[in-house]
PDB file of N, CA, C and O in Angstrom:
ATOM      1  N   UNK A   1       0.842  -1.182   0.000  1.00  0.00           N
ATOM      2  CA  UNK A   1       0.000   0.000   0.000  1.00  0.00           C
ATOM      3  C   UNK A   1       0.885   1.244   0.000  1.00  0.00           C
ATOM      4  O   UNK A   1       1.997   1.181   0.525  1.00  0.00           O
ATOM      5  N   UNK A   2       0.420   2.438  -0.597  1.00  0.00           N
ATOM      6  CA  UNK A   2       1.045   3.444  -1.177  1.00  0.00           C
ATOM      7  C   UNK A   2       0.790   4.357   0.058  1.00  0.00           C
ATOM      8  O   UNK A   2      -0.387   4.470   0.398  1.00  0.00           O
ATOM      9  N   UNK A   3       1.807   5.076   0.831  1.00  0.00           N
ATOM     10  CA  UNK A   3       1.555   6.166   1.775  1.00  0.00           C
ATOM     11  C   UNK A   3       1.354   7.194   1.323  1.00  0.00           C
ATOM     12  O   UNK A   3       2.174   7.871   0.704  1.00  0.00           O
ATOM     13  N   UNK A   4       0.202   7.479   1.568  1.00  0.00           N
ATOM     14  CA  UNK A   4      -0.986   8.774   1.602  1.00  0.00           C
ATOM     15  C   UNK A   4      -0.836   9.944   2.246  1.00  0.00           C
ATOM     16  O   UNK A   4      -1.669  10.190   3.120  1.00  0.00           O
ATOM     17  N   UNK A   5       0.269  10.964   1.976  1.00  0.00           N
ATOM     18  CA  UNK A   5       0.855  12.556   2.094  1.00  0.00           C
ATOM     19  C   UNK A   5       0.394  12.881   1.574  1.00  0.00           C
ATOM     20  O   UNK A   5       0.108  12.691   0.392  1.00  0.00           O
ATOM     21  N   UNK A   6      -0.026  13.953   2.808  1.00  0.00           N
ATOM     22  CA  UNK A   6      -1.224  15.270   1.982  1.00  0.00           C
ATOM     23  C   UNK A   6      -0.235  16.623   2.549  1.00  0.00           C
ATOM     24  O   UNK A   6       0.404  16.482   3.591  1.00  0.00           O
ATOM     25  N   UNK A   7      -0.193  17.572   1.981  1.00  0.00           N
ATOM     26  CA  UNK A   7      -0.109  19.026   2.176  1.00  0.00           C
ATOM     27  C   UNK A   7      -1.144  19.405   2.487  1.00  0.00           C
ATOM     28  O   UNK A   7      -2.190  19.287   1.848  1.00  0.00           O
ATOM     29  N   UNK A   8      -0.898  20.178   4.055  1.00  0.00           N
ATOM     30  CA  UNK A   8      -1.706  21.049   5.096  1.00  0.00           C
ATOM     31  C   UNK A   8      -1.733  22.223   4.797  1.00  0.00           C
ATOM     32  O   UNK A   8      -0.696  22.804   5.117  1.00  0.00           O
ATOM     33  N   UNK A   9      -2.720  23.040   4.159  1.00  0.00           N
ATOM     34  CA  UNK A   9      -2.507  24.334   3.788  1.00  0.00           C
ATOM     35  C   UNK A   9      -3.868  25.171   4.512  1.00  0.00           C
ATOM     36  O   UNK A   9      -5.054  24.930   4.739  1.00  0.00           O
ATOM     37  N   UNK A  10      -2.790  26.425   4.735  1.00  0.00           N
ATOM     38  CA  UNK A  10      -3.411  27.604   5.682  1.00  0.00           C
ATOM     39  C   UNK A  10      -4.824  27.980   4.882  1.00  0.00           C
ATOM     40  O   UNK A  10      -4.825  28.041   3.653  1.00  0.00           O
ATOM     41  N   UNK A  11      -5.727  28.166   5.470  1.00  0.00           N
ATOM     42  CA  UNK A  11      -6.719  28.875   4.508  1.00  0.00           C
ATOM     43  C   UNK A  11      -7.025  30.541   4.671  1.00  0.00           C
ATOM     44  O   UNK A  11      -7.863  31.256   4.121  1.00  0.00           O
ATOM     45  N   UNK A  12      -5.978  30.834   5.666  1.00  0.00           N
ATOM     46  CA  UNK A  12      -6.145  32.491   5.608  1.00  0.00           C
ATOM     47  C   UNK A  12      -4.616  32.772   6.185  1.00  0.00           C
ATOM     48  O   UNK A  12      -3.776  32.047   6.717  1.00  0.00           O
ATOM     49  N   UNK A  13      -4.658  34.118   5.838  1.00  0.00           N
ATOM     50  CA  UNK A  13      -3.587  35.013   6.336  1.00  0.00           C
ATOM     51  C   UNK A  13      -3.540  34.927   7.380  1.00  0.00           C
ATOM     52  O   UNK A  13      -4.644  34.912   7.924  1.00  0.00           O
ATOM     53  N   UNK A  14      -2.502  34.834   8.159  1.00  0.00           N
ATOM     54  CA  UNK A  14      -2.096  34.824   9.504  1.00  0.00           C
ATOM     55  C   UNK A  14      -0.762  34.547  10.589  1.00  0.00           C
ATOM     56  O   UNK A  14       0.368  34.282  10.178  1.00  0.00           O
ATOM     57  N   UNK A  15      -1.083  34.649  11.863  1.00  0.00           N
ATOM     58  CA  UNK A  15       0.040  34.553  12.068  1.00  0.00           C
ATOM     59  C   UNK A  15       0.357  33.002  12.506  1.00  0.00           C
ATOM     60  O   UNK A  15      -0.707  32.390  12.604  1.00  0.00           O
ATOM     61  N   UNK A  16       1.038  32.511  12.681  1.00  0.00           N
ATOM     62  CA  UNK A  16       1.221  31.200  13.463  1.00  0.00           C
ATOM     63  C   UNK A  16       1.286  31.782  14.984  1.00  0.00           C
ATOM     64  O   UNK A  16       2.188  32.465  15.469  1.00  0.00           O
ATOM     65  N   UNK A  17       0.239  31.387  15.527  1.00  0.00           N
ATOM     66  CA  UNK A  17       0.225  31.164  17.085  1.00  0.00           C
ATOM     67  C   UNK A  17       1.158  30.201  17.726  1.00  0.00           C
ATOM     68  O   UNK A  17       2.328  30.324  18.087  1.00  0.00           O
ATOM     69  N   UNK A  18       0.209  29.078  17.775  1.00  0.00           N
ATOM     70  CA  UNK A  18       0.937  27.458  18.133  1.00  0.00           C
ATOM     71  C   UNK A  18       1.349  26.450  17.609  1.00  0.00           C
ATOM     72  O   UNK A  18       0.486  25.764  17.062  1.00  0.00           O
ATOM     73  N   UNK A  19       2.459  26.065  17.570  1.00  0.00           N
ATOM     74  CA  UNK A  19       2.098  24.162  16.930  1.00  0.00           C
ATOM     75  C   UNK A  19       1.570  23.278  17.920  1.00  0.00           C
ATOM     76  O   UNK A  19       2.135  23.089  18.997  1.00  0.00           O
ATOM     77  N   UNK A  20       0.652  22.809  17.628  1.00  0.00           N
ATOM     78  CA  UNK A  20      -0.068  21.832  18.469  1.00  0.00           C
ATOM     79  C   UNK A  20       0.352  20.901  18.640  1.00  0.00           C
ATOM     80  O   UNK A  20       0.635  20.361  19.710  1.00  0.00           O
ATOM     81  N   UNK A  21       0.513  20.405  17.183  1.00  0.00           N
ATOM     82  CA  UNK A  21       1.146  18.804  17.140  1.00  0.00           C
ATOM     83  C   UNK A  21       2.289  18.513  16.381  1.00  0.00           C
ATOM     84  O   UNK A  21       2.209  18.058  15.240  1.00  0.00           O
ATOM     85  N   UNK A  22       3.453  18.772  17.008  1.00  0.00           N
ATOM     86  CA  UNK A  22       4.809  18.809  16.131  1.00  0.00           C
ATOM     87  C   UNK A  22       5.107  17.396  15.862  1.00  0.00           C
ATOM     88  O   UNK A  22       4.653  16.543  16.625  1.00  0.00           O
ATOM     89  N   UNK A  23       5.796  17.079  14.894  1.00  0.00           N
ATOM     90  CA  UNK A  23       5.949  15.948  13.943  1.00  0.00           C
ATOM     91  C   UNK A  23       6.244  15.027  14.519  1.00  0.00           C
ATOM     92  O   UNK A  23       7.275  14.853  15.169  1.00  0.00           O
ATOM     93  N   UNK A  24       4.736  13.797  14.231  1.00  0.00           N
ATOM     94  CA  UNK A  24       5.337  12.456  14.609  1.00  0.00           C
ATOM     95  C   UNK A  24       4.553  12.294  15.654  1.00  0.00           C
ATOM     96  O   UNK A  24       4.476  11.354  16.445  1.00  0.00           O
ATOM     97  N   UNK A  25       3.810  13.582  15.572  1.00  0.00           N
ATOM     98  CA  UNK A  25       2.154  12.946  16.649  1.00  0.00           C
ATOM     99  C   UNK A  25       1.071  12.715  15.743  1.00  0.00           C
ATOM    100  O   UNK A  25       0.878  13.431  14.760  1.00  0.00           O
ATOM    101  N   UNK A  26       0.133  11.417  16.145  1.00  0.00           N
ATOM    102  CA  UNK A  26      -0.972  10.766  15.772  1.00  0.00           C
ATOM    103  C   UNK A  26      -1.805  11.669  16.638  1.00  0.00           C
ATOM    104  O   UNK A  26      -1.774  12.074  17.800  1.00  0.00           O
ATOM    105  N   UNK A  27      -2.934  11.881  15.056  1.00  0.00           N
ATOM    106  CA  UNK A  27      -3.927  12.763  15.643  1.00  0.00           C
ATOM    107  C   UNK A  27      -5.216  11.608  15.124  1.00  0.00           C
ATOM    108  O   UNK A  27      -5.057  10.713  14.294  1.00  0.00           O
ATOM    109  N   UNK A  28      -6.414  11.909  15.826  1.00  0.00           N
ATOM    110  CA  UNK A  28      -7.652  11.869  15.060  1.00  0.00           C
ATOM    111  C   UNK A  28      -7.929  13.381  14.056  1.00  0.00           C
ATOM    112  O   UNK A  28      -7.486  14.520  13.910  1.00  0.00           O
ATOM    113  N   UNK A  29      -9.199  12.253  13.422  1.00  0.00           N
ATOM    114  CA  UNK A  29      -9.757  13.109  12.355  1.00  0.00           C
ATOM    115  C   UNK A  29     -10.051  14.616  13.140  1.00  0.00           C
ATOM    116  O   UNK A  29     -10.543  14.630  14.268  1.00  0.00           O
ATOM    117  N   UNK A  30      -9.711  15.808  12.449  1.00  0.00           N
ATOM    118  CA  UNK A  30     -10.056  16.946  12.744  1.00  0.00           C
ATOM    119  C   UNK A  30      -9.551  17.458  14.731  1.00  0.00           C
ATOM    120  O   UNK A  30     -10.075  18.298  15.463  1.00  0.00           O
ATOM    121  N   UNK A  31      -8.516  16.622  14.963  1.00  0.00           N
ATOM    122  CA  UNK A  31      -7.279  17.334  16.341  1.00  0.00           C
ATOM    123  C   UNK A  31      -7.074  18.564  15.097  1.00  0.00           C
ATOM    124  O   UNK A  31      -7.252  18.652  13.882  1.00  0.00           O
ATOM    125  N   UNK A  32      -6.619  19.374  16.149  1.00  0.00           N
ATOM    126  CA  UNK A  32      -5.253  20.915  15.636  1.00  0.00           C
ATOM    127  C   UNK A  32      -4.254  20.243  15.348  1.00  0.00           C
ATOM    128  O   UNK A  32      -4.036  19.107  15.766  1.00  0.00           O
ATOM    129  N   UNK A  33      -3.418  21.000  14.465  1.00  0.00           N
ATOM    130  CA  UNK A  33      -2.216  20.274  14.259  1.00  0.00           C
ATOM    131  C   UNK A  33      -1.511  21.762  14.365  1.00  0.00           C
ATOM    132  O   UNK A  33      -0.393  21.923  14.856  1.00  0.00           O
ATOM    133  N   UNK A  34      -2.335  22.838  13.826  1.00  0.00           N
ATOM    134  CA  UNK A  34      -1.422  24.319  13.910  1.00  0.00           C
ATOM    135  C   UNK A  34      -2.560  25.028  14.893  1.00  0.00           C
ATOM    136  O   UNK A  34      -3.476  24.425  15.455  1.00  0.00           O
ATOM    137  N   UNK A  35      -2.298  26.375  14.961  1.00  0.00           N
ATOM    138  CA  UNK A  35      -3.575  27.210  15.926  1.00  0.00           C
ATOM    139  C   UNK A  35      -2.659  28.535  14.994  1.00  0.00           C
ATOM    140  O   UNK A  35      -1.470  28.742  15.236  1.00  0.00           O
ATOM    141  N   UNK A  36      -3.389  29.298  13.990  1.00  0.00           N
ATOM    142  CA  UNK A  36      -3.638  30.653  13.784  1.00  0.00           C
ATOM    143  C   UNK A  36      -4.084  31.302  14.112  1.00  0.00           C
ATOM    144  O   UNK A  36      -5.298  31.173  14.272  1.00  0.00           O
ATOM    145  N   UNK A  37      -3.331  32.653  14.505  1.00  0.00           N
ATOM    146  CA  UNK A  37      -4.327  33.648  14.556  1.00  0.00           C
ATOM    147  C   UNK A  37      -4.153  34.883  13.725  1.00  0.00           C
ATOM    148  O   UNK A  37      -3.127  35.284  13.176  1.00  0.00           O
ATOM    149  N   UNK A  38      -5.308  35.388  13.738  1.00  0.00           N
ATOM    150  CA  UNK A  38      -5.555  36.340  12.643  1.00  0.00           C
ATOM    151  C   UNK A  38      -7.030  37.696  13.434  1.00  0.00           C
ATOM    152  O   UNK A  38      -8.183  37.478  13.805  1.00  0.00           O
ATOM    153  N   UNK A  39      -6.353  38.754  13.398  1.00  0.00           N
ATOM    154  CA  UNK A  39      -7.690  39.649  14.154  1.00  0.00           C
ATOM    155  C   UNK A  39      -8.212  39.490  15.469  1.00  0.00           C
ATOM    156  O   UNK A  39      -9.379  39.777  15.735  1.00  0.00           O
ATOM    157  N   UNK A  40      -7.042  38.848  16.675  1.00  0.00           N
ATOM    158  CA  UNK A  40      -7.351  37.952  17.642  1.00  0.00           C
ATOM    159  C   UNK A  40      -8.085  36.916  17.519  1.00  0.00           C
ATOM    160  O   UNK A  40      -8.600  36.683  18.612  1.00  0.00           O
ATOM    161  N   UNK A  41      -8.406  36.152  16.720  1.00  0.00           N
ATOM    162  CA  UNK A  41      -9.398  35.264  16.724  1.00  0.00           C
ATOM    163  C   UNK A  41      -8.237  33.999  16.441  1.00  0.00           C
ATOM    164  O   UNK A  41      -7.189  34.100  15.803  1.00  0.00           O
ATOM    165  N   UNK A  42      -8.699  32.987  17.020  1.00  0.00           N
ATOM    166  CA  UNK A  42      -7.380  31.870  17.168  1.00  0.00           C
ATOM    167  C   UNK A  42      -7.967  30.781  15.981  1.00  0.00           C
ATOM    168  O   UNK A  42      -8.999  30.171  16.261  1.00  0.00           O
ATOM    169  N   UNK A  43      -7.299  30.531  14.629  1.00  0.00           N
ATOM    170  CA  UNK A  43      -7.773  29.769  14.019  1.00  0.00           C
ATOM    171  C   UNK A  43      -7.046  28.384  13.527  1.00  0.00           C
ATOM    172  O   UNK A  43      -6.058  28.430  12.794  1.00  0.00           O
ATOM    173  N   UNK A  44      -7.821  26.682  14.159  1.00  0.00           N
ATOM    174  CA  UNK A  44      -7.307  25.881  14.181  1.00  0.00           C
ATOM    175  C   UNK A  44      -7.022  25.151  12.767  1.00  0.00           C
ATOM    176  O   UNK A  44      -7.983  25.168  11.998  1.00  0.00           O
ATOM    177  N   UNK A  45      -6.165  24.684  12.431  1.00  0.00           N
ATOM    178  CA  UNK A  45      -5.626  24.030  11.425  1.00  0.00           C
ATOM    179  C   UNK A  45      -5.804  22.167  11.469  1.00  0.00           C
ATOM    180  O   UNK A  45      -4.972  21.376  11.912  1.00  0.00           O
ATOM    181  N   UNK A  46      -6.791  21.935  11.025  1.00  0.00           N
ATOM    182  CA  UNK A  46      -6.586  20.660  11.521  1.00  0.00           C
ATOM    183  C   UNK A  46      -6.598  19.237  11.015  1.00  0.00           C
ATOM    184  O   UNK A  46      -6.973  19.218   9.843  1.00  0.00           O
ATOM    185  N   UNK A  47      -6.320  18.052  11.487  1.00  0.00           N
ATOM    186  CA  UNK A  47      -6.018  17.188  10.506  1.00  0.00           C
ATOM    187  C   UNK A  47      -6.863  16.597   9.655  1.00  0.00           C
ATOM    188  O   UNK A  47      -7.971  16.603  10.190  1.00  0.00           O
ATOM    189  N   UNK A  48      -6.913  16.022   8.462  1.00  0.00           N
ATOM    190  CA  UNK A  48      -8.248  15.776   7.474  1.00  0.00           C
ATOM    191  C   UNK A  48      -8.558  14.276   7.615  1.00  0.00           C
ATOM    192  O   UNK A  48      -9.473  13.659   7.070  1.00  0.00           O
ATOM    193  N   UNK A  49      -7.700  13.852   8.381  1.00  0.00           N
ATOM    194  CA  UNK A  49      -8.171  11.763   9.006  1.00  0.00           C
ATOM    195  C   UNK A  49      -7.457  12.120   9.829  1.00  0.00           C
ATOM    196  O   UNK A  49      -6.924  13.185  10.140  1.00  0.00           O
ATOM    197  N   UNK A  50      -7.484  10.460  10.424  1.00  0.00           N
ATOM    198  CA  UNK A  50      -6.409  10.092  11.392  1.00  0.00           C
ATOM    199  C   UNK A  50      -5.109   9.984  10.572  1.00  0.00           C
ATOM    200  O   UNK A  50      -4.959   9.928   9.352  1.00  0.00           O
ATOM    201  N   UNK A  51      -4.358   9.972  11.410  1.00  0.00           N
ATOM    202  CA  UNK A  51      -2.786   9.988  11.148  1.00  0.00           C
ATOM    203  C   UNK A  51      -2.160  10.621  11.605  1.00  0.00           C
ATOM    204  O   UNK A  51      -2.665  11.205  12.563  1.00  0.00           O
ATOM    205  N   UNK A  52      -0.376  11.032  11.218  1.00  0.00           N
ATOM    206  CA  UNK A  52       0.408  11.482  12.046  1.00  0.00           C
ATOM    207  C   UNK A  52       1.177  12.560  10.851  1.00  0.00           C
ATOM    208  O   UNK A  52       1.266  12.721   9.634  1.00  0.00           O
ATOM    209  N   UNK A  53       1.563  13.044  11.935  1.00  0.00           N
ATOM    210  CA  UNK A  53       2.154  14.768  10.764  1.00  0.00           C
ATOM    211  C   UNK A  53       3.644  14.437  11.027  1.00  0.00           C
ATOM    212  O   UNK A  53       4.348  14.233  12.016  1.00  0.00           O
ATOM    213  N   UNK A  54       3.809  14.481   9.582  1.00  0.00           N
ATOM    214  CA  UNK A  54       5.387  14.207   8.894  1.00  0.00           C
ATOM    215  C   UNK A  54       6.006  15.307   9.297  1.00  0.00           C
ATOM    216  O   UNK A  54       6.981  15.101  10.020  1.00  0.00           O
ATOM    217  N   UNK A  55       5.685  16.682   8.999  1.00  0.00           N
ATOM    218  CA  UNK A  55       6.813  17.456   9.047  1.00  0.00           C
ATOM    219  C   UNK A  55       5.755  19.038   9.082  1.00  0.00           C
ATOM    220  O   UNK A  55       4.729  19.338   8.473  1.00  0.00           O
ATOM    221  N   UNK A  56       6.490  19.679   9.966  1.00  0.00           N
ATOM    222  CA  UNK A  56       6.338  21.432  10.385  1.00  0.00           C
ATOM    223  C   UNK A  56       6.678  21.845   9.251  1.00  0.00           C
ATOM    224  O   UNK A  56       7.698  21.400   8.725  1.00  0.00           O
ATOM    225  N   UNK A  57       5.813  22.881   8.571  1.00  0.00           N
ATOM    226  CA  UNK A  57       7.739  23.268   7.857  1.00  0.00           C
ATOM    227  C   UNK A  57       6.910  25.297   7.869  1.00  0.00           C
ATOM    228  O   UNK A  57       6.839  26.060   6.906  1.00  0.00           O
ATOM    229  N   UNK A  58       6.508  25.514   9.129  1.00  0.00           N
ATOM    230  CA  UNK A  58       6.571  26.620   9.739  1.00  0.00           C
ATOM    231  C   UNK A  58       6.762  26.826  10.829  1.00  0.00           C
ATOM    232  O   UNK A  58       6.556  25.827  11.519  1.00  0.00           O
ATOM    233  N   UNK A  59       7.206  28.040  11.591  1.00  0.00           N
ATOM    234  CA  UNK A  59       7.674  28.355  13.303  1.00  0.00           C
ATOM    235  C   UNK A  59       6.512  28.931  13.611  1.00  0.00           C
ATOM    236  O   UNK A  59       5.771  29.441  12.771  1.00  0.00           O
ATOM    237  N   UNK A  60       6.259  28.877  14.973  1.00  0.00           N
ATOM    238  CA  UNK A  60       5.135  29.842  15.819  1.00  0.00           C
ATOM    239  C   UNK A  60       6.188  31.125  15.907  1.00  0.00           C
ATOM    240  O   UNK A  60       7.380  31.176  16.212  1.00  0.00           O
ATOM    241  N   UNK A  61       4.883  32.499  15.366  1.00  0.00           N
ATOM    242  CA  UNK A  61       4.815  33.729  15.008  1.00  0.00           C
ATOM    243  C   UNK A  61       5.409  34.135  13.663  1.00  0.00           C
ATOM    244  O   UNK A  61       5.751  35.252  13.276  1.00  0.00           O
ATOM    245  N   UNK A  62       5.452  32.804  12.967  1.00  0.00           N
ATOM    246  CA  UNK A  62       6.014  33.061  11.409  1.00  0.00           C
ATOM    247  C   UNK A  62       4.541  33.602  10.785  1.00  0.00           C
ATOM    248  O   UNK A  62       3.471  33.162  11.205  1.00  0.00           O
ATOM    249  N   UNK A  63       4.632  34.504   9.841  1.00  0.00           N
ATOM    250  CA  UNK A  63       3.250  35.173   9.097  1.00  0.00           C
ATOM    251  C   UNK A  63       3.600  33.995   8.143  1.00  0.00           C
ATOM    252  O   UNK A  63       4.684  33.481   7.866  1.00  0.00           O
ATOM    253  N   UNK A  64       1.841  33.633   7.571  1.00  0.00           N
ATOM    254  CA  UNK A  64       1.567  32.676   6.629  1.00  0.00           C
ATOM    255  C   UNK A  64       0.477  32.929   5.686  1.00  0.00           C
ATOM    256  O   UNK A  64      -0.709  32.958   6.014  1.00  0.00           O
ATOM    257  N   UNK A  65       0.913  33.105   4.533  1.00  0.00           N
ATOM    258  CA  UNK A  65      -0.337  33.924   3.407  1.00  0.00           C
ATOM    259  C   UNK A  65      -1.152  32.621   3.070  1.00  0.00           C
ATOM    260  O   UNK A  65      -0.509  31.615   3.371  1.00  0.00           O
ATOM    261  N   UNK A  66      -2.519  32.330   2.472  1.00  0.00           N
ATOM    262  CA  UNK A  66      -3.537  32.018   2.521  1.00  0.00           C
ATOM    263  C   UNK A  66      -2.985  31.013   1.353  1.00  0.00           C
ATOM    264  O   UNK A  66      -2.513  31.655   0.415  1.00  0.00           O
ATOM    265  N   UNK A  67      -2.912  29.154   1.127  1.00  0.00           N
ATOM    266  CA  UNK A  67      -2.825  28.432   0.703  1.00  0.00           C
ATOM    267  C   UNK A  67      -1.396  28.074   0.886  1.00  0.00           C
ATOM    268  O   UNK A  67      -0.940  27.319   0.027  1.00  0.00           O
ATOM    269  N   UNK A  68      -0.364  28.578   2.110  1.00  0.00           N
ATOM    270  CA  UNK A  68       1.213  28.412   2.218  1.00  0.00           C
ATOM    271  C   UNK A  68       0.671  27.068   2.284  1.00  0.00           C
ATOM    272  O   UNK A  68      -0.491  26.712   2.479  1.00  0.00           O
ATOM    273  N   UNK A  69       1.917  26.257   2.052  1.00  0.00           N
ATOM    274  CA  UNK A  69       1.987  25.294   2.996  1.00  0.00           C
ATOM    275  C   UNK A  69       2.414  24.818   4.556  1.00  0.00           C
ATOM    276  O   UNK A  69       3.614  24.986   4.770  1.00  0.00           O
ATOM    277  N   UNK A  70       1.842  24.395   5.404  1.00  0.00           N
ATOM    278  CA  UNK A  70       2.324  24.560   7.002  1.00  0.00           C
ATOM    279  C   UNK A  70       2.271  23.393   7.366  1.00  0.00           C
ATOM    280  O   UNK A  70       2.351  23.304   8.591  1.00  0.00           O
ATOM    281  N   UNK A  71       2.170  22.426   6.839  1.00  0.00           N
ATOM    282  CA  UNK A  71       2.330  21.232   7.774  1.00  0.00           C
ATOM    283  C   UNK A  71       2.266  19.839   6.136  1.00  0.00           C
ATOM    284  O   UNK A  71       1.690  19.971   5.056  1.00  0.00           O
ATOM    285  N   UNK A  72       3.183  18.561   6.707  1.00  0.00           N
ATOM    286  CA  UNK A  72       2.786  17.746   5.427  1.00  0.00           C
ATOM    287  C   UNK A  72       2.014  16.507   6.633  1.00  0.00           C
ATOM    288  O   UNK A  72       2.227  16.680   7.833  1.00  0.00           O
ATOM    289  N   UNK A  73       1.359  15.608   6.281  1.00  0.00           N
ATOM    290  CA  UNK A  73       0.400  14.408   7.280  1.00  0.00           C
ATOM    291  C   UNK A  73       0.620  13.242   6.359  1.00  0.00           C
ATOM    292  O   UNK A  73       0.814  13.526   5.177  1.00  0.00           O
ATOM    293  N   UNK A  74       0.621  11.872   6.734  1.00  0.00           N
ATOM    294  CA  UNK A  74       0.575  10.743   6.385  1.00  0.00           C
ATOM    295  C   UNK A  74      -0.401  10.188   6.986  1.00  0.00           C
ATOM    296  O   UNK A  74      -0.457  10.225   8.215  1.00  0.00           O
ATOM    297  N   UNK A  75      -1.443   9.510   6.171  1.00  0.00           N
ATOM    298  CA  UNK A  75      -3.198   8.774   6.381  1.00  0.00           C
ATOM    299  C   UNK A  75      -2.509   7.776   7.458  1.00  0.00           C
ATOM    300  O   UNK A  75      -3.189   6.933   8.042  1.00  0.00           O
TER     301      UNK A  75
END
């Protein structure tokens, strides 16, 4: 069976708040994996199944424009 990497992409401008779940934690469907914020409002990033997130490849308080990529996940 073929491993199933997806690219995690931001859906708005913002800043990186938190990483929730830095690489190599198993989440369920729809855990945080990032926490944005944008206008004070804290917006969660989160996983699209279960599985575990391969790789960060942003810092908390890095600015992130709307479709970056911020995180890669394996099903």
């Amino acid at each position: 069976m073929a491993e199933n990497i997806v690219t995690i992409r931001a859906e708005i401008g913002a800043s990186v708040w938190k990483i929730a779940a830095p690489a190599g934690t198993a989440l369920a469907e729809d855990d945080a994996i990032i926490i944005l914020e944008s206008m004070k409002m804290e917006i969660p990033v989160m996983a699209p199944h279960a599985g575990t997130v391969v790789e960060i490849l942003v810092e908390e308080g890095q600015q992130v424009e709307e479709g970056q990529a911020v995180a890669t996940f394996r099903a």
